[in-house]
C-alpha positions in Angstrom: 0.0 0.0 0.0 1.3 3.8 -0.8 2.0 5.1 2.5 -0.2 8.0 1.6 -3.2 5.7 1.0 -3.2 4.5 4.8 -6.5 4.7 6.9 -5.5 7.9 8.9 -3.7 10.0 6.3 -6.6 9.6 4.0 -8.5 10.8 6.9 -6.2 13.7 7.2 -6.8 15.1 3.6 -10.6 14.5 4.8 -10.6 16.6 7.7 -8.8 19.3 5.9 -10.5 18.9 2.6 -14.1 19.0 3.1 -14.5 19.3 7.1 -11.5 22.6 7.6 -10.7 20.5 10.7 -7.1 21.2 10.4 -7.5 20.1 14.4 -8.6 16.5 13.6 -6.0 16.7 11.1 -3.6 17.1 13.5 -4.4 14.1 15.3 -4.9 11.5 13.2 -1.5 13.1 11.7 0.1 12.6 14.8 -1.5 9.5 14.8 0.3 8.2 12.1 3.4 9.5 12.4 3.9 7.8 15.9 3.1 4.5 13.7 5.9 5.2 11.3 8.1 7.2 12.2 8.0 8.3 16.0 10.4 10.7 17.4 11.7 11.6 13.8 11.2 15.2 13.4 12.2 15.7 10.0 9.9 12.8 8.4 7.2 14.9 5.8 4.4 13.6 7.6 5.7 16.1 10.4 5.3 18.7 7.4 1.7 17.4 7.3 1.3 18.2 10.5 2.4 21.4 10.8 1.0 22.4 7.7 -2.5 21.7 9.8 -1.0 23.6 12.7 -0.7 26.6 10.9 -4.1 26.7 9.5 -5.7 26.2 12.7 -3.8 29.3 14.5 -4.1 31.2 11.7 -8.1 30.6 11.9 -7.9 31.9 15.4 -5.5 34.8 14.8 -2.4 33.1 16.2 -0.6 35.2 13.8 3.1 34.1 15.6 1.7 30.7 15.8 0.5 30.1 12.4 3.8 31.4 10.7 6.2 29.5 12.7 4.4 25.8 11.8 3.8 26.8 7.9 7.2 27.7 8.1 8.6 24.6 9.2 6.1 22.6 7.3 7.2 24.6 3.6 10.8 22.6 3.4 9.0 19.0 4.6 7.1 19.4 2.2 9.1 20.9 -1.0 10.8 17.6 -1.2 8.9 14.7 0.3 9.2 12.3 -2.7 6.2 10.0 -1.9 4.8 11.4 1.1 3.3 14.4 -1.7 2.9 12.0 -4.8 -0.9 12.2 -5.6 -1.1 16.2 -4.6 0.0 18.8 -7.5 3.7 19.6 -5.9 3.7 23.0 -7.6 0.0 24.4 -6.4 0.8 23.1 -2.5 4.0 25.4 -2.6 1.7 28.0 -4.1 -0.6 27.2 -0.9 2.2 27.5 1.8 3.4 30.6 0.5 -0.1 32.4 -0.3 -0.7 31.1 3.4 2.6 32.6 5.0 2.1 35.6 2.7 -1.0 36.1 4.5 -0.1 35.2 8.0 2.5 37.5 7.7 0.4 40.3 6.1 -2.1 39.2 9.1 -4.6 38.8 6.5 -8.0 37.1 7.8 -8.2 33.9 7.6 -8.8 31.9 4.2 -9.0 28.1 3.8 -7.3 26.8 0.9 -8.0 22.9 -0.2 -4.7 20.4 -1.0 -4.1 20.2 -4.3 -5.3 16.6 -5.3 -4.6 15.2 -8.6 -6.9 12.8 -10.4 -5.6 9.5 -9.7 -5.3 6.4 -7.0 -5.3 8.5 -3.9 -8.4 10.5 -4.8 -10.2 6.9 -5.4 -8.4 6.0 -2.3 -10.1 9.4 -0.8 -13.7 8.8 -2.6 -14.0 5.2 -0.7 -12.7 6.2 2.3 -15.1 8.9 2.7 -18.1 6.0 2.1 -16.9 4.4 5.5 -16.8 7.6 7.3 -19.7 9.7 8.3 -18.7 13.4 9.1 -19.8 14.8 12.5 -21.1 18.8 11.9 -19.3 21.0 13.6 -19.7 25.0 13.4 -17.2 27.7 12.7 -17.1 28.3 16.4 -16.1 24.8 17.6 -13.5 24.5 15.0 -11.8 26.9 16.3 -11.5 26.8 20.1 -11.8 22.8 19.4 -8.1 22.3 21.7 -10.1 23.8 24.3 -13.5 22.7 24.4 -12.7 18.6 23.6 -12.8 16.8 26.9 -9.1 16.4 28.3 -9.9 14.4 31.4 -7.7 11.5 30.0 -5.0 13.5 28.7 -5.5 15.4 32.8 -5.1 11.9 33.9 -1.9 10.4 32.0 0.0 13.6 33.3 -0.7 13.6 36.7 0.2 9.9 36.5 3.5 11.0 35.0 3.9 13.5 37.7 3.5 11.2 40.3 6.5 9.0 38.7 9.0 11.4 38.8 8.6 12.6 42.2 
């Protein structure tokens, strides 16, 4: 299988796509990434990631934010090989700069899709999306979504931490 047409990147372009979830992106980023390649900063699907950081503080006006993740997500990303085969290489440089262009002019915010290319991973996309039903969310929760999710596991695994290095 083409690492791209994996479960949970597939689900990325999904979130970000159609849903702007750039949050839920994040995660099932993260997700992956901790599959393949955990620890290793430097892997493009860490470009991914931050790619979906950027958007997301740049939807809340985390101007700083924003530019410091599609900064570090533009070089990841510029030459991943495979990890950008399916996308049009050329438009999603276009999209990081356009999108650190208007960071850094502190433009308001604009969504911009990945630029998919007819071929396997948009089939791959297409039946993904058949198993997967979208939960609606409004403008409001996609943006404070870090803070209104429930964290009483996360809570719970740090003060467990805490409690082993005493």
């Amino acid at each position: 299988m083409h690492p791209l047409n994996h479960p949970l990147f597939l689900q990325y372009i999904i979130h970000f796509n159609d849903e702007k979830d750039y949050f839920e992106c994040h995660e099932v980023g993260e997700e992956y990434w901790k599959l393949i390649a955990p620890k290793d900063k430097t892997h493009p699907l860490t470009g991914w990631i931050q790619l979906a950081v950027g958007m997301y503080h740049w939807r809340r006006s985390n101007y700083p934010g924003a530019l410091r993740s599609l900064i570090r997500a533009k070089p990841k990303l510029a030459e991943a090989g495979i990890w950008t085969e399916g996308f049009d290489q050329q438009q999603l440089t276009q999209l990081l700069a356009e999108s650190i262009q208007g960071v850094t002019d502190r433009e308001p915010f604009k969504h911009r899709d990945l630029p998919l290319v007819p071929g396997e991973l948009v089939q791959a996309i297409k039946e993904q999306k058949q198993q997967y039903l979208a939960p609606a969310h409004d403008e409001y929760y996609l943006m404070h979504k870090h803070r209104l999710r429930d964290r009483t596991e996360i809570i719970a695994l740090r003060q467990q931490k805490k409690r082993r290095n005493l």
